[in-house]
C-alpha positions in Angstrom: 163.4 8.0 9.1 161.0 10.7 9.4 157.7 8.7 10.5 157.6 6.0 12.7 157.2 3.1 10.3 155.7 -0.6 11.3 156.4 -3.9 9.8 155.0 -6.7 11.0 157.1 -10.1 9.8 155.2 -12.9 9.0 158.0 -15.8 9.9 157.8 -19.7 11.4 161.7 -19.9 11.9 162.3 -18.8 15.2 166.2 -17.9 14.8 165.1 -16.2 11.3 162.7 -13.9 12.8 164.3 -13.1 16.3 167.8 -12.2 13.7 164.8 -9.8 11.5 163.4 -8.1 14.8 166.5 -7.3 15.8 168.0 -6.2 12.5 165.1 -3.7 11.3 164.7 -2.9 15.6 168.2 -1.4 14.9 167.6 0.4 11.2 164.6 2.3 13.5 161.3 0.3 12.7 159.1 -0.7 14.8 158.5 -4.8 14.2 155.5 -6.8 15.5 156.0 -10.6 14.3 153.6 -13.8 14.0 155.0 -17.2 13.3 151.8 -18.8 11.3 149.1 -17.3 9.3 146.7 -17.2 12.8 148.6 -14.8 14.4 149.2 -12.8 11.3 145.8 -12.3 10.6 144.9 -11.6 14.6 147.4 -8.6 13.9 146.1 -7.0 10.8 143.2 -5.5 12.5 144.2 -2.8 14.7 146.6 -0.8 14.2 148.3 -2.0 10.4 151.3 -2.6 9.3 153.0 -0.1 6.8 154.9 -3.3 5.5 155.0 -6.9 5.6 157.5 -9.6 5.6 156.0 -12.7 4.2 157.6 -16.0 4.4 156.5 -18.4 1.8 156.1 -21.6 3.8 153.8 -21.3 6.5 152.1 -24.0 9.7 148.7 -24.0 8.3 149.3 -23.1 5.0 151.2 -20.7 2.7 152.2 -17.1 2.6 151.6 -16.9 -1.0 147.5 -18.3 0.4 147.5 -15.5 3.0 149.0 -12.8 -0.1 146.0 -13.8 -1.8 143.7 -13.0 1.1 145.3 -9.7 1.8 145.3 -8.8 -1.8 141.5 -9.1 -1.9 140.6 -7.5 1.0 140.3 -3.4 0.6 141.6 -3.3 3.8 144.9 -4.8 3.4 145.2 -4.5 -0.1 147.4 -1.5 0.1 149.9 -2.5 2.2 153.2 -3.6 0.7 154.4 -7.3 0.9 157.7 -8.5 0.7 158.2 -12.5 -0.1 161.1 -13.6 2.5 161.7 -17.3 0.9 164.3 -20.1 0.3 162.3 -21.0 -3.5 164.7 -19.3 -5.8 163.2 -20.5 -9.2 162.0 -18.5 -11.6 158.4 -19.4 -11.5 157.8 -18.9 -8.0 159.4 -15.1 -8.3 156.9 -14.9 -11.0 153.8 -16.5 -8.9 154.8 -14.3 -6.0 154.9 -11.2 -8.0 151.7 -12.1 -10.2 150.0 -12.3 -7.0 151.1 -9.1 -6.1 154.0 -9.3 -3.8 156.1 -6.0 -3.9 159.4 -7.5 -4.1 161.2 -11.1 -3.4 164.2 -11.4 -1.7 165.8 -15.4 -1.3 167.6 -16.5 2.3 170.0 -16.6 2.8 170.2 -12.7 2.3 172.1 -9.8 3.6 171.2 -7.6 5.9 172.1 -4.6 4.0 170.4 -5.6 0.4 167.3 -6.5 2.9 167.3 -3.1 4.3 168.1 -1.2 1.3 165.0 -3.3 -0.3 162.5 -2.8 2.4 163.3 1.5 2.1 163.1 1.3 -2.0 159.9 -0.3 -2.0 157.9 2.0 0.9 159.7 4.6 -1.4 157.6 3.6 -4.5 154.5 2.5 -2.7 154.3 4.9 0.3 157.0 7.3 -0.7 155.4 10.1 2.7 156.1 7.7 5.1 160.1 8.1 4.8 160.3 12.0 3.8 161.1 14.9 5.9 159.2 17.6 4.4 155.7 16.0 3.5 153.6 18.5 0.8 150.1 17.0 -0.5 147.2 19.3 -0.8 149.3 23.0 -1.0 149.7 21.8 2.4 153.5 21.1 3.8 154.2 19.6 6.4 158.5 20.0 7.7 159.6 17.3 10.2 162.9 18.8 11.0 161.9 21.8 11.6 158.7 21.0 12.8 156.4 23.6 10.7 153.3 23.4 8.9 152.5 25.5 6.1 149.6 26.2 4.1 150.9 27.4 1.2 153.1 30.6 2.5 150.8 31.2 5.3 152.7 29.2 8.8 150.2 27.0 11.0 150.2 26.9 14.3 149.6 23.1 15.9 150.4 21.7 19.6 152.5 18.9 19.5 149.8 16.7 19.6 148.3 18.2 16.9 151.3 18.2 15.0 152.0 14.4 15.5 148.0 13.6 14.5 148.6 15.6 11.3 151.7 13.9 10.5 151.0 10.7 11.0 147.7 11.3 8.4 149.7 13.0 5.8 152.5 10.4 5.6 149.5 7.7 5.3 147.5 9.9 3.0 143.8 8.1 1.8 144.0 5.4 4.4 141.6 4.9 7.3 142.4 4.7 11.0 139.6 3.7 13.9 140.3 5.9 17.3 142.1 3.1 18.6 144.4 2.5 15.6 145.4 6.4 16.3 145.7 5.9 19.8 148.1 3.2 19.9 150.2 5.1 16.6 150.4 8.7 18.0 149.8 8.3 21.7 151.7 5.0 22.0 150.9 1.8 23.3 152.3 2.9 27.3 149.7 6.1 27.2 146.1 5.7 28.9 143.8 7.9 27.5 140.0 7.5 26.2 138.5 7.0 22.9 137.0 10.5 23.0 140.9 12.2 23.6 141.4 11.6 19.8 138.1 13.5 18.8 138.8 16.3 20.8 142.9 16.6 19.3 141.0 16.1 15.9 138.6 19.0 16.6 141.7 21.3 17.3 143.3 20.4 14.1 140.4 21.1 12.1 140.2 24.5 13.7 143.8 25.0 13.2 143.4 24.0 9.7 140.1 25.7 8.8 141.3 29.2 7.9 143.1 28.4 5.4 140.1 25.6 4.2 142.5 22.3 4.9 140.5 21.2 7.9 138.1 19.8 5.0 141.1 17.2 4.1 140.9 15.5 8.0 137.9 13.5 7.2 135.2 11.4 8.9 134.4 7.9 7.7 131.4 7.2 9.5 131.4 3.9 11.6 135.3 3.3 10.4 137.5 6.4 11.9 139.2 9.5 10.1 141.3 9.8 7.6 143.6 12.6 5.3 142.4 13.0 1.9 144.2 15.2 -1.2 140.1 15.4 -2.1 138.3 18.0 -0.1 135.4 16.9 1.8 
């Protein structure tokens, strides 16, 4: 997979979702996991998940309670959800997708069909995050060969640079506080300050600005930056 891709699995079964961490540890995503709708929500703060794995029974209430909640906040709203349940009846596929679950996959499942389901859906609803050569904004962005392009004119960017850039254009429109960047481009193991991720941004920008992209990495006063297709 070309980005580094997060789901965070929303699962009370403790066999269930130690076998899910491991499985979608293996296909290269990186899995954070809560077991009732408390830790869930404590983890859709900082940084988000590109995906979610939503069981339908929950302690303290239901998943289809908490798809409601995320559905109405802006933002969560955006991020795909996928039911993980044992109700195999019609009408609670239909409830679940009404709601606006993404997709609805019955246990017992396999593995494969799970994978194969999570890919097709961040396909449809956040088709950059899995692509190798990333082009929004006559701006394209190669992962293999680790090239930016504006148009036919090549772009210099450190590797930092390059990650920051990346990491905005497979999330394109979506906000991200300094810490949310931090702990997706620099890692969780990295120390470094708040102000680090200004400075990388200002370098980008003025990588960017000859050819008028840097007006794409945008500021979101009091919320963090963000890539936009819109100039600013």
């Amino acid at each position: 997979m070309a980005a580094t891709i997060t789901i965070l699995i929303i699962e009370d079964e403790q066999a269930i979702s130690e076998m899910l961490i491991f499985l979608l540890q293996q296909s290269g995503f990186d899995v954070k996991a809560a077991s009732n709708i408390q830790d869930a929500q404590s983890m859709l703060t900082s940084p988000l998940p590109d995906l979610i794995l939503l069981d339908w029974m929950l302690p303290g209430g239901s998943g289809i309670q908490l798809l409601r909640q995320l559905k109405r906040d802006k933002q969560t709203q955006s991020i795909p959800v996928m039911m993980l349940t044992a109700k195999n009846e019609e009408s609670d596929r239909v409830q679940g997708l009404d709601i606006g679950a993404d997709d609805y996959i019955t246990k017992p499942f396999s593995p494969k069909e799970l994978i194969a389901r999570i890919k097709a859906v961040l396909r449809r609803v956040s088709p950059q995050v899995l692509a190798d050569v990333i082009d929004l904004a006559n701006l394209k962005l190669d992962t293999a060969a680790h090239r930016v392009f504006a148009g036919d004119t090549p772009i210099t960017l450190g590797p930092t640079e390059f990650k920051l850039l990346h990491f905005f254009m497979s999330r394109p429109e979506r906000v991200y506080s300094r810490e949310q960047l931090l702990d997706h481009v620099w890692g969780d193991g990295v120390y470094v300050e708040d102000r680090t991720v200004d400075v990388h941004i200002r370098r980008l920008r003025r990588a960017l600005e000859p050819t008028g992209h840097d007006k794409h990495i945008q500021t979101v006063r009091g919320s963090g930056y963000r890539f936009s297709t819109q100039a600013d």
